[in-house]
N, CA and C atoms as a LAMMPS dump frame, in Angstrom:
ITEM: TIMESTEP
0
ITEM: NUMBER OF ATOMS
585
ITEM: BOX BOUNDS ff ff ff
-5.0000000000000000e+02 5.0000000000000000e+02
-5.0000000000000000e+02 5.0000000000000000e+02
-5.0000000000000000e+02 5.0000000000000000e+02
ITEM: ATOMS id mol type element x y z
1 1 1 N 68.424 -257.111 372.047
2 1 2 C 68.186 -255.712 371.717
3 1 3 C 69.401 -255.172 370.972
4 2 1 N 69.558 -254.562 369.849
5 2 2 C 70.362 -254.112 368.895
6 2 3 C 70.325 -252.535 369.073
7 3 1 N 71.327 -252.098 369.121
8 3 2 C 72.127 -251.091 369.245
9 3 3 C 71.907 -250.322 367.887
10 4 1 N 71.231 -249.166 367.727
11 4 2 C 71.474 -248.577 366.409
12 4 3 C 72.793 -247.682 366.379
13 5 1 N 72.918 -247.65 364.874
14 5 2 C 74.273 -246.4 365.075
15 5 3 C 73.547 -245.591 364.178
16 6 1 N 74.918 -244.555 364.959
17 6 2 C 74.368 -242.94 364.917
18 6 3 C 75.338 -242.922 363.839
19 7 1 N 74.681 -242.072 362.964
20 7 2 C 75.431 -241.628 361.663
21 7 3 C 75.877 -240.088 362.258
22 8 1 N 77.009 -240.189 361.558
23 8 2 C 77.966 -239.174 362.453
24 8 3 C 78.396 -238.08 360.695
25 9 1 N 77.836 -237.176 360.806
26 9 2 C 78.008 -235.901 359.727
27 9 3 C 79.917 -236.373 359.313
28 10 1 N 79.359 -236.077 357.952
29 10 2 C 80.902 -235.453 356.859
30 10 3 C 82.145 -234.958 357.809
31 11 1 N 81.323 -233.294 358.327
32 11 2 C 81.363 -232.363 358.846
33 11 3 C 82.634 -233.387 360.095
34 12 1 N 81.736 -233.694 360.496
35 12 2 C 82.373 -234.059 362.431
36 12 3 C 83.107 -235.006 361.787
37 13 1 N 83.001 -235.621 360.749
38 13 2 C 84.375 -237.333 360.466
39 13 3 C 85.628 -236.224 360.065
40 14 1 N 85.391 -235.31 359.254
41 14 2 C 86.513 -234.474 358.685
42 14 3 C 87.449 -233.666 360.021
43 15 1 N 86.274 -233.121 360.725
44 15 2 C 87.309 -232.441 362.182
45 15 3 C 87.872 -233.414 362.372
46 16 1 N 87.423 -235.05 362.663
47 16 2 C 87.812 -235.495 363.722
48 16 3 C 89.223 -236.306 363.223
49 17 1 N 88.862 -236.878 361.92
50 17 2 C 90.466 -237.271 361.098
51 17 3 C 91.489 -236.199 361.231
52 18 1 N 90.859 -234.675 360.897
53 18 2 C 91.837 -233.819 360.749
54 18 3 C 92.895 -233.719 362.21
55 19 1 N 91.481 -233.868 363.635
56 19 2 C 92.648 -233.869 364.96
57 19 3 C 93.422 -235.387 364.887
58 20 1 N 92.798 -236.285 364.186
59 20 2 C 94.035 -237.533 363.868
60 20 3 C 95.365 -237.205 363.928
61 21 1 N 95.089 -236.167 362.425
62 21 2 C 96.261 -236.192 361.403
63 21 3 C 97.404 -234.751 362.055
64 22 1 N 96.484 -234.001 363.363
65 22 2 C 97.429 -232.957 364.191
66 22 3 C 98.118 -234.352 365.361
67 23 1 N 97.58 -235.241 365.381
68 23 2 C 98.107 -236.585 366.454
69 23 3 C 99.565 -236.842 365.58
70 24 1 N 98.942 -237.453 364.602
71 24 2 C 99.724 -238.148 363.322
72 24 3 C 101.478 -237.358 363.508
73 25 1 N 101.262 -235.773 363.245
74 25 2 C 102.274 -235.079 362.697
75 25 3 C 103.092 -234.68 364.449
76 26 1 N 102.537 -234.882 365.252
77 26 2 C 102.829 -234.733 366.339
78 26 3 C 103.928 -236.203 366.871
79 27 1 N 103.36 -237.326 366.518
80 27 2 C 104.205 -238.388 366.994
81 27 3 C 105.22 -238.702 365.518
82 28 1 N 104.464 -238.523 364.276
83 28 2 C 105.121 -239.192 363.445
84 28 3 C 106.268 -238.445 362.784
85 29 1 N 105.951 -236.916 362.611
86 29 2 C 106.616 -236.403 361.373
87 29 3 C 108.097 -236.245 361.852
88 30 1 N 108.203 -235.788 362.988
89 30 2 C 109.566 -236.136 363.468
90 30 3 C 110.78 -236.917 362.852
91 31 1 N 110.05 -238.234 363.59
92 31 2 C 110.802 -239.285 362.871
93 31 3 C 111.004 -239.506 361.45
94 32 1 N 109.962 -239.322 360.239
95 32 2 C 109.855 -238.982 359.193
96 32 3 C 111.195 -238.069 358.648
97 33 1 N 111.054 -236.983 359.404
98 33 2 C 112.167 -235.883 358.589
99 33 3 C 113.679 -236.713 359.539
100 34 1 N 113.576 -237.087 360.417
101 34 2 C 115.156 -237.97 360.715
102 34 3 C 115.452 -239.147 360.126
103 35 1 N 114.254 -239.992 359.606
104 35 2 C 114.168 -241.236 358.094
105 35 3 C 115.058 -240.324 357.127
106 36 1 N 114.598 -239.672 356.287
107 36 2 C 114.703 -238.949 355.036
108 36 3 C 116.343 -238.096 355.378
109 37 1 N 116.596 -237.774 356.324
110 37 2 C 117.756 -237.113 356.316
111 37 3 C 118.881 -238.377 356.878
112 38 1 N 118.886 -239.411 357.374
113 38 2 C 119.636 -240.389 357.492
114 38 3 C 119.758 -241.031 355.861
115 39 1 N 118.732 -241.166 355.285
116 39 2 C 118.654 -241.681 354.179
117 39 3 C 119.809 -241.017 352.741
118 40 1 N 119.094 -239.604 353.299
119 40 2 C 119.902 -239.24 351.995
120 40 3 C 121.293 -238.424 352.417
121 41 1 N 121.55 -238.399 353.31
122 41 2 C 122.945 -237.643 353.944
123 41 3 C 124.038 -238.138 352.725
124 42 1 N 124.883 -237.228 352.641
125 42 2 C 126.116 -237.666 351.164
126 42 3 C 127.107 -238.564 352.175
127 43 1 N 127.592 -239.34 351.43
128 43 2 C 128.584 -240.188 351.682
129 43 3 C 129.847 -239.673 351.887
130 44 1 N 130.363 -239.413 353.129
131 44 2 C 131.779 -238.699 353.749
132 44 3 C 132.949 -239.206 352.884
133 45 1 N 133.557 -238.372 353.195
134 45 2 C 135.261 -238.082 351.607
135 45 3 C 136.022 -239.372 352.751
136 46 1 N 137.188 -239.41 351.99
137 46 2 C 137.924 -240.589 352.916
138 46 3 C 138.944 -239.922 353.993
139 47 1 N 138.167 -240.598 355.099
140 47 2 C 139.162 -239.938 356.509
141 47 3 C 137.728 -238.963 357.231
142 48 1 N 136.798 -239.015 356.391
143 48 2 C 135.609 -238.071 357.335
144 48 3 C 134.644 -238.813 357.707
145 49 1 N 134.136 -238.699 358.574
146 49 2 C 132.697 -238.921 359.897
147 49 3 C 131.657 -238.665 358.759
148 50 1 N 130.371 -239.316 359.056
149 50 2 C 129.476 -239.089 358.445
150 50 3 C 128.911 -237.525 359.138
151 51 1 N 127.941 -237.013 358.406
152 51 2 C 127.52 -235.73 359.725
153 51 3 C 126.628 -236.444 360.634
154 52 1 N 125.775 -237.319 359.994
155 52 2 C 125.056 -237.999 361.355
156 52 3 C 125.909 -239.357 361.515
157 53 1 N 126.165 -239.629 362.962
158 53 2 C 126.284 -241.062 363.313
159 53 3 C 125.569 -241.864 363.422
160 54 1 N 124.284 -241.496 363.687
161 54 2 C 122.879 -242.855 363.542
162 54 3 C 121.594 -241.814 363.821
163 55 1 N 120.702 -242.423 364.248
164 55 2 C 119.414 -242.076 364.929
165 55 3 C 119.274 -240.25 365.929
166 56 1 N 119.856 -240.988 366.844
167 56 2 C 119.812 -240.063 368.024
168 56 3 C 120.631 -238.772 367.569
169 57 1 N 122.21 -238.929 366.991
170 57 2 C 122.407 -237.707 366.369
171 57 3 C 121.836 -236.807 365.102
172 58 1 N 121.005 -237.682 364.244
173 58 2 C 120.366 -236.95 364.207
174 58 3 C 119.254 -236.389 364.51
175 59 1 N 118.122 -236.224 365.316
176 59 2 C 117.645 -236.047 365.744
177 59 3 C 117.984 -235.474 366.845
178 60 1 N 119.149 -235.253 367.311
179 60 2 C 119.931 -233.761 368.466
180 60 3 C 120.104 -232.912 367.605
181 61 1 N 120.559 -233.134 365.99
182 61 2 C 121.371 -231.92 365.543
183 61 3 C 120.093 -231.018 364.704
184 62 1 N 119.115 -232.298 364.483
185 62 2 C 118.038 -231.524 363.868
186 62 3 C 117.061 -230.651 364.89
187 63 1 N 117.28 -231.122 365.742
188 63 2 C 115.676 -230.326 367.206
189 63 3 C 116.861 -228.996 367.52
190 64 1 N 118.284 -229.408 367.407
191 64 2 C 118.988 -227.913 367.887
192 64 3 C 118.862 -227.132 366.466
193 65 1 N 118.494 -227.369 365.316
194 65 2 C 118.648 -226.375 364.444
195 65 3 C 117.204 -225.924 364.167
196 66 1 N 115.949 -226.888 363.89
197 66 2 C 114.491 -226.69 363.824
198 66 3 C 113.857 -227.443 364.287
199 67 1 N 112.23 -227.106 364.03
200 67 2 C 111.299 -228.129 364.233
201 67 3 C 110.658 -228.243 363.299
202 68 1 N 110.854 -228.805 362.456
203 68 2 C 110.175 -229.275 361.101
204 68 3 C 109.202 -229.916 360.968
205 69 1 N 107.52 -229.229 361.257
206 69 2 C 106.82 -230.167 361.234
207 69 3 C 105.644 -229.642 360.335
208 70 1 N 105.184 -230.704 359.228
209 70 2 C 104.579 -230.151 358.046
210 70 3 C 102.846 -230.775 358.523
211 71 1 N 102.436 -229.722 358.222
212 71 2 C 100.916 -229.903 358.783
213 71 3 C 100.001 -230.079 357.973
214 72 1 N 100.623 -230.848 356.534
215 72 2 C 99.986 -231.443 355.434
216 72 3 C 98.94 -232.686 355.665
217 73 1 N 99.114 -233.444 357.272
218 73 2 C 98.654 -234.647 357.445
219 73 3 C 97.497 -234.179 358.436
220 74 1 N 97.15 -233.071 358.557
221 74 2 C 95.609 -232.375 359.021
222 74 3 C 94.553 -232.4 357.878
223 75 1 N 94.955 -231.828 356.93
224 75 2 C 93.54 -231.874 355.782
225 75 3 C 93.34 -233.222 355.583
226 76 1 N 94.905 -233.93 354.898
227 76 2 C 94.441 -235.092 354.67
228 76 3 C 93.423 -235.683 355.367
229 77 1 N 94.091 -236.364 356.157
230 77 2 C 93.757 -237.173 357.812
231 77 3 C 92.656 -236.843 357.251
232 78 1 N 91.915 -235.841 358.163
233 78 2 C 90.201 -235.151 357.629
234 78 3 C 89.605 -236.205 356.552
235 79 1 N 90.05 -235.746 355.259
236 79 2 C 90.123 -235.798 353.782
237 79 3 C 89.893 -237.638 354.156
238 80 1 N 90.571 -238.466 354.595
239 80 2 C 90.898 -239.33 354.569
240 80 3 C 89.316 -240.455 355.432
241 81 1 N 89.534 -240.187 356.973
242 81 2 C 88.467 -240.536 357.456
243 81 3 C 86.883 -240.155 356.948
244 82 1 N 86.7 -239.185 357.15
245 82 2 C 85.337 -238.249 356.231
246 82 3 C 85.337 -238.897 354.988
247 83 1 N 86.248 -239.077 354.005
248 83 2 C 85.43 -240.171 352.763
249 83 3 C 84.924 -241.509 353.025
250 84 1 N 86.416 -241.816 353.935
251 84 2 C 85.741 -243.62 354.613
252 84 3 C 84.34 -243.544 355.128
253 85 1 N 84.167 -242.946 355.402
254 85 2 C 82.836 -242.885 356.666
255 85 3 C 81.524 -242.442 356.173
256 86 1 N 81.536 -241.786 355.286
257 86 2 C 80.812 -241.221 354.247
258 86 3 C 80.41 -242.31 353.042
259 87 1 N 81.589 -242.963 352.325
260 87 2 C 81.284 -243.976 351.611
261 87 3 C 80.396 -245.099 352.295
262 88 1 N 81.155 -245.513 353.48
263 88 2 C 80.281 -247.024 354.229
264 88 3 C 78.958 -246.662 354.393
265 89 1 N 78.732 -245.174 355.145
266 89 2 C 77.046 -245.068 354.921
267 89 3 C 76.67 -245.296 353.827
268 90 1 N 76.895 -244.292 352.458
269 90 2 C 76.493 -244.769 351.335
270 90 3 C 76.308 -246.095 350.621
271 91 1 N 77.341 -246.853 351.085
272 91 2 C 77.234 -248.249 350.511
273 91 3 C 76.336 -249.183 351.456
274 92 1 N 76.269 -248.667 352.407
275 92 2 C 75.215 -249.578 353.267
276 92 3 C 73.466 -249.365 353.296
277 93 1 N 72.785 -250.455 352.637
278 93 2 C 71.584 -251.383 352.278
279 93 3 C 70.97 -250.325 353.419
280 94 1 N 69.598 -250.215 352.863
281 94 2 C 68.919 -249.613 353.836
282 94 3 C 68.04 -250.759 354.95
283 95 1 N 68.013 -249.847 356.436
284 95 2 C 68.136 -250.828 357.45
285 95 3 C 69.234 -252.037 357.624
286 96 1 N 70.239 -251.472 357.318
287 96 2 C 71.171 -252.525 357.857
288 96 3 C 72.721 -251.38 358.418
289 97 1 N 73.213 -251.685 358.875
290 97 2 C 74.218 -250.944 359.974
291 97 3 C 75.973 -250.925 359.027
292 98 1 N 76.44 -250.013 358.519
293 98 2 C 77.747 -249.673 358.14
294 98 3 C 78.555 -251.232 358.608
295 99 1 N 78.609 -251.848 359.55
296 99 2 C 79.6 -252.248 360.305
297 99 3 C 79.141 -254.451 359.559
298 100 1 N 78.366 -254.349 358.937
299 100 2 C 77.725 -255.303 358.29
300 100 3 C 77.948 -255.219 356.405
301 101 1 N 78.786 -254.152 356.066
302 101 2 C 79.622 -253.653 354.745
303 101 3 C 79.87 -255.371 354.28
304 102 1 N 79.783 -255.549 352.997
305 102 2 C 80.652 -256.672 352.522
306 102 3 C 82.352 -256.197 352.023
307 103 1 N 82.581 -257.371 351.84
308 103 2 C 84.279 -256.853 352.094
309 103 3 C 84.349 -256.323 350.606
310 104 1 N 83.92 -256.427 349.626
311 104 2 C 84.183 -255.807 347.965
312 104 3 C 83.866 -254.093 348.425
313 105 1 N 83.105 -253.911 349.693
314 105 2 C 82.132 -252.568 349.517
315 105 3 C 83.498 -251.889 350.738
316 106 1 N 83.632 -252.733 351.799
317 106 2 C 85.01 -251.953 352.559
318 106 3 C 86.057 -251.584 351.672
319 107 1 N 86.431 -252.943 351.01
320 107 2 C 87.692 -252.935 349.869
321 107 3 C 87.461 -251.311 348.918
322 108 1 N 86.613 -250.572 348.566
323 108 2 C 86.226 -249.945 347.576
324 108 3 C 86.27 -248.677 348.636
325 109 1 N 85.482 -248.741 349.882
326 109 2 C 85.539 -247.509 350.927
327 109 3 C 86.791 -247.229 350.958
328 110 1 N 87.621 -247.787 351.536
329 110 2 C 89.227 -247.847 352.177
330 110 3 C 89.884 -247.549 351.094
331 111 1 N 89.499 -247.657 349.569
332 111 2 C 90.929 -247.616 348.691
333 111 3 C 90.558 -246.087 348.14
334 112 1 N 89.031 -245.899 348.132
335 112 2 C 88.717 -244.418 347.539
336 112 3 C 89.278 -243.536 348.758
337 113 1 N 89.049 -243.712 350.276
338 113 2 C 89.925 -243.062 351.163
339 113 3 C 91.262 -242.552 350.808
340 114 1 N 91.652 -243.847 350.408
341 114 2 C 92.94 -243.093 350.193
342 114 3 C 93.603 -242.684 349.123
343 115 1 N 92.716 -242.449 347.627
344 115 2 C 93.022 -241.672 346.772
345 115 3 C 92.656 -240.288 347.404
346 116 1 N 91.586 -240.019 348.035
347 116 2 C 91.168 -238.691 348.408
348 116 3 C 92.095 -238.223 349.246
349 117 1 N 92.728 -238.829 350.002
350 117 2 C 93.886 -238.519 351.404
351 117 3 C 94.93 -237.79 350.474
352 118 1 N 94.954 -238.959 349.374
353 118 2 C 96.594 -238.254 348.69
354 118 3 C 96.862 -237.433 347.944
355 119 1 N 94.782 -236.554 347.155
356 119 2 C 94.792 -236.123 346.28
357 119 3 C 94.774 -234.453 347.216
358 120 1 N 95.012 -234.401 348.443
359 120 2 C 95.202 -233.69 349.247
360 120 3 C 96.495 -233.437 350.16
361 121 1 N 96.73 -234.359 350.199
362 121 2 C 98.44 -233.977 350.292
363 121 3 C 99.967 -234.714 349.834
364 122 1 N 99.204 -234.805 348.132
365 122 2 C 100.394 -234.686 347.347
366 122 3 C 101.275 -233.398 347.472
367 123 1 N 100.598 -231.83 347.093
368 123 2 C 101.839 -230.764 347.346
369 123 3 C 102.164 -231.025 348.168
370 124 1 N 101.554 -230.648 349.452
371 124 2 C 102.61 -230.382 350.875
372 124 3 C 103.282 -231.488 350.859
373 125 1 N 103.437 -232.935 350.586
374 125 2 C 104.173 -233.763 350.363
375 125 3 C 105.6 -233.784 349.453
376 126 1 N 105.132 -233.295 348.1
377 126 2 C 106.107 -232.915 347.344
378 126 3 C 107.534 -231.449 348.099
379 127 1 N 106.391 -230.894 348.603
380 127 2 C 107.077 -229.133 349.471
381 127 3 C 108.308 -230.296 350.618
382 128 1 N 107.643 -231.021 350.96
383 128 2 C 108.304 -231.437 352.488
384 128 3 C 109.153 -232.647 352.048
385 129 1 N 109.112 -233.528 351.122
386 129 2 C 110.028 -234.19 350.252
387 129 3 C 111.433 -233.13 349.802
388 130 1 N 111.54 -232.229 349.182
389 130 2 C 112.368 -230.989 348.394
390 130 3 C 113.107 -230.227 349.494
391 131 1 N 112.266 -230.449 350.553
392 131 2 C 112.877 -229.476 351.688
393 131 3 C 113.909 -230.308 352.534
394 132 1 N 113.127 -231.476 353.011
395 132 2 C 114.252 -232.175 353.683
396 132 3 C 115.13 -232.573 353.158
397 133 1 N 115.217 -233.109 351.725
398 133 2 C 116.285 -233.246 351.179
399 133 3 C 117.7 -231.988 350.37
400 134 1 N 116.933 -230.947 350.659
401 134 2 C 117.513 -229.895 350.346
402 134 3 C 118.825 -229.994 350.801
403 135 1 N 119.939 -229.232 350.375
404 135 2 C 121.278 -228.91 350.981
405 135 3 C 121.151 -227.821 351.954
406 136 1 N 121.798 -228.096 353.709
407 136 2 C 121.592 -227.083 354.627
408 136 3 C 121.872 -225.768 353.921
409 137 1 N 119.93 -224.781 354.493
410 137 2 C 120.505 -223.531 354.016
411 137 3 C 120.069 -222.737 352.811
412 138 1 N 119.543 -223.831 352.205
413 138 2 C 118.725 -223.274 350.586
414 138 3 C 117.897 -222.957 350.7
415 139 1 N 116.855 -223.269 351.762
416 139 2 C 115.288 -222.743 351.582
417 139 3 C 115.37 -221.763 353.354
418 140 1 N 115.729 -220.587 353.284
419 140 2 C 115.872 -220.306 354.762
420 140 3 C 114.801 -219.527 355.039
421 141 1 N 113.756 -219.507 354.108
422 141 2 C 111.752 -219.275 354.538
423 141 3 C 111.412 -220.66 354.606
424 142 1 N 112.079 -221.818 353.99
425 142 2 C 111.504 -223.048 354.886
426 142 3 C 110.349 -223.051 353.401
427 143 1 N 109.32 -223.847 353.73
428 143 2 C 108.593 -224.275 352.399
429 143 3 C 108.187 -223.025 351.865
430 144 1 N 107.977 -221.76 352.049
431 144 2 C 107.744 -221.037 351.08
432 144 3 C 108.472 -220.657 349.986
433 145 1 N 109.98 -220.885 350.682
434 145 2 C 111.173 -220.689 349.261
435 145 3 C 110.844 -222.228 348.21
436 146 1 N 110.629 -223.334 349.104
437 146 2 C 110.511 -224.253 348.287
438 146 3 C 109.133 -224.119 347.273
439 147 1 N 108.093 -223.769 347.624
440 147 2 C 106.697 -223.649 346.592
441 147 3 C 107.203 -222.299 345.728
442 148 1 N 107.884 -221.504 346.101
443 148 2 C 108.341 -220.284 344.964
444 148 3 C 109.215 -221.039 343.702
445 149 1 N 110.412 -221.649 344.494
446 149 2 C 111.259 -222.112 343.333
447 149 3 C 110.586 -223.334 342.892
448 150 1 N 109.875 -224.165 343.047
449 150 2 C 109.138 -225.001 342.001
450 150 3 C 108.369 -224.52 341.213
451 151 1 N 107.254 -223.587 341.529
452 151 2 C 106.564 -223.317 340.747
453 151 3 C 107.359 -221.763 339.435
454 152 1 N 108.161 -221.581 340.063
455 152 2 C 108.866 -220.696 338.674
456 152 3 C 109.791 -221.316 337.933
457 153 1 N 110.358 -222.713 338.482
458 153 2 C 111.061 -223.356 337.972
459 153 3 C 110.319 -224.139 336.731
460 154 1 N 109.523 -224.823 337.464
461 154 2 C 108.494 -226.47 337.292
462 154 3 C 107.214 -225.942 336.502
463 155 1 N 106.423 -225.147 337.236
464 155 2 C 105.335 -224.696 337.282
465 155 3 C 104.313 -225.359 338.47
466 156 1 N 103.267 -225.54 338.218
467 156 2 C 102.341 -225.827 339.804
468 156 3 C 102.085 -227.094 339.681
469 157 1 N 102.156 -228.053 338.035
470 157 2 C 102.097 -229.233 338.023
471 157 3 C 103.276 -229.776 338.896
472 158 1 N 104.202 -229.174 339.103
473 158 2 C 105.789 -229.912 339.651
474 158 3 C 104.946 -230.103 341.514
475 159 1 N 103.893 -229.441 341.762
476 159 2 C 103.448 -229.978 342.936
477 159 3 C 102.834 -231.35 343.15
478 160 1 N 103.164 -232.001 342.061
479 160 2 C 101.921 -233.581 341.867
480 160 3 C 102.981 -234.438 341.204
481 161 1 N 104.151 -234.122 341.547
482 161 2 C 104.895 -235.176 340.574
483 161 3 C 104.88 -235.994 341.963
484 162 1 N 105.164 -237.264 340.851
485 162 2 C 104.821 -238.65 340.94
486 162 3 C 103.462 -238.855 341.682
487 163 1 N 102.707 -238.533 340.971
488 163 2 C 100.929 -238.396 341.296
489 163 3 C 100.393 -239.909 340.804
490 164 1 N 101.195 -240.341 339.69
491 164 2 C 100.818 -242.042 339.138
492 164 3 C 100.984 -242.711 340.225
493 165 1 N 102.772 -242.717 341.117
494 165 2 C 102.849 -243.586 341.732
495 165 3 C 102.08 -243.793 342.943
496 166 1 N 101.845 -242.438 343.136
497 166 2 C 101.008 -242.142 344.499
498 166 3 C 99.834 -242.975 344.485
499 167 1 N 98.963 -242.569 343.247
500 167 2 C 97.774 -242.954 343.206
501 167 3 C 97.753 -244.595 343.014
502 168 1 N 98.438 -245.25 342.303
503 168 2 C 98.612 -246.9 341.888
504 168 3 C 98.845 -247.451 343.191
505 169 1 N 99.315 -246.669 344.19
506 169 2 C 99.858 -247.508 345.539
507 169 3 C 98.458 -246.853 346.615
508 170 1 N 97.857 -245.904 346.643
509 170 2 C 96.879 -245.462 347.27
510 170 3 C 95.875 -246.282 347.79
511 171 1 N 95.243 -246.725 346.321
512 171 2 C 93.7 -247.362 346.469
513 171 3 C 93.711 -248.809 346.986
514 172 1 N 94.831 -249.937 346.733
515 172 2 C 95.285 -251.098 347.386
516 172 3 C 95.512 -251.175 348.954
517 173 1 N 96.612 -250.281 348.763
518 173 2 C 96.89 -249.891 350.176
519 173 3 C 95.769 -249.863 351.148
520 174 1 N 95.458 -248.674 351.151
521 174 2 C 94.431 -248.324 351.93
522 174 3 C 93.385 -248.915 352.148
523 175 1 N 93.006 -249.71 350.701
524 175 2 C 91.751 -250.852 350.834
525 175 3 C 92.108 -251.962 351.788
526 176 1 N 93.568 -252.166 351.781
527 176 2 C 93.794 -253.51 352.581
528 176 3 C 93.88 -252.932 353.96
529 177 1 N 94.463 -251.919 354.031
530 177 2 C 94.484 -251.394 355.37
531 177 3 C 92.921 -251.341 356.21
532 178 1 N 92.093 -250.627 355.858
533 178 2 C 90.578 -250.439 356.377
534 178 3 C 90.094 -251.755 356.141
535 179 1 N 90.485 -252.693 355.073
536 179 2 C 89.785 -254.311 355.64
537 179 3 C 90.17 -254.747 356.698
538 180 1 N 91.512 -254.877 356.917
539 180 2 C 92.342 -255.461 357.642
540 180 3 C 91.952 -254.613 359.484
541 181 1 N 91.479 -253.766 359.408
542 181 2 C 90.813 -252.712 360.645
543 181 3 C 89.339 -253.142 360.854
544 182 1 N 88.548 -253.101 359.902
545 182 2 C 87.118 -254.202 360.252
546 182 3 C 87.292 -255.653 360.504
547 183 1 N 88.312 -256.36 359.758
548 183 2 C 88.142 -257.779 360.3
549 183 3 C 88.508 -257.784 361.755
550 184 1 N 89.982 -257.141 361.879
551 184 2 C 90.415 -256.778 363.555
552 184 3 C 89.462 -256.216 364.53
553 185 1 N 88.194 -254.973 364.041
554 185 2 C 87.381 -254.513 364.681
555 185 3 C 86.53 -255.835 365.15
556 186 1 N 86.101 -256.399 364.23
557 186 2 C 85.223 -257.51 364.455
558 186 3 C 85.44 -258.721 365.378
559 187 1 N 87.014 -258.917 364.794
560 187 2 C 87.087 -260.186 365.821
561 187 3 C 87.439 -259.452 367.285
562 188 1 N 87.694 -257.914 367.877
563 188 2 C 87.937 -257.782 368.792
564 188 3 C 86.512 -257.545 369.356
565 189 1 N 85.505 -257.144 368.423
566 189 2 C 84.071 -257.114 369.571
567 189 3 C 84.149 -258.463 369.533
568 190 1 N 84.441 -259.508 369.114
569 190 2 C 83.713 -261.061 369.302
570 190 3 C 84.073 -260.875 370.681
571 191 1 N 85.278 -260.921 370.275
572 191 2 C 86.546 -261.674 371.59
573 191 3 C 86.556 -260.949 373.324
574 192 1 N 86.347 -259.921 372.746
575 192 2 C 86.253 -258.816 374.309
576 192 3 C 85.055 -257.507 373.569
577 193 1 N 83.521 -257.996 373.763
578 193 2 C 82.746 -257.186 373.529
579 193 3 C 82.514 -255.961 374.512
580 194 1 N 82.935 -255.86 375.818
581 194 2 C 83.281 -254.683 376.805
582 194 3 C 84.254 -253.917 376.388
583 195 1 N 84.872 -254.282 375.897
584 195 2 C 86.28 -253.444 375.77
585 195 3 C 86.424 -252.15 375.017
């Protein structure tokens, strides 16, 4: 006896990526803005301390000054699952089940996912790139000083720069990623079908 699946609305894949992507920014972005500020910290004069010593200081000196957390990875997220999920129905043969996709048709779900993910949070990406790397103190509205001075600087295209690289690394990515999640899906129903 075969199990049908329930096709699950746009609608409900988009909430439900979007509470992903409130998961996502909750465990990840953290660490993210203490990556990016270890990364680019200036190189101390001779005879001076770096301002961060590793990891943990920063991440004391940053939670005592803010909480920097950019909530760009909610639409996406959304943006992101809701196309996957949306495409596999579409690409799937009538009477036959999403989860039976050939891999050219996952490969194509997973990589359009994630042009759509990025074509949604390139700005807030670009905003939260400019900010963390900012010098303490320049943006003290936090991303709204940053979307003012780009766009009177730049204009609103300066919200999509490096939109090539984004996109050239997007559709691979992501295609290998969502294959690489059905073959794993698959061999884990083989292997432990209760689970």
């Amino acid at each position: 006896m075969s199990k049908q699946t329930q096709t699950i609305s746009p609608g409900k894949n988009f909430l439900a990526g979007g509470f992903g992507g409130v998961c996502l920014v909750f465990a990840g972005h953290p660490l993210d803005t203490i990556k990016v500020r270890l990364q680019t910290q200036p190189m101390p004069g001779p005879g001076q301390a770096p301002f961060y010593s590793g990891t943990f200081d920063c991440f004391k000196k940053t939670l005592a000054k803010e909480l920097s957390l950019c909530v760009s990875d909610v639409p996406a997220s959304g943006m992101y699952f809701m196309t996957y999920e949306w495409l596999k129905n579409l690409l799937t043969p009538e009477g036959k089940s999403p989860n039976e996709l050939s891999v050219p048709s996952v490969l194509f779900a997973g990589g359009m996912a994630g042009i759509f993910n990025w074509a949604v949070a390139i700005p807030p990406d670009v905003l939260k790139s400019r900010f963390q790397t900012a010098p303490e103190g320049k943006y003290p509205n936090g991303f709204r000083d940053v979307l003012r001075e780009l766009i009177r600087e730049e204009g609103v295209a300066s919200l999509y720069k490096g939109f090539n690289a984004v996109m050239l690394r997007a559709f691979p990515a992501n295609a290998a990623c969502f294959l690489g999640f059905e073959v794993a899906m698959k061999f884990l129903n083989w292997l432990a079908p209760n689970l």
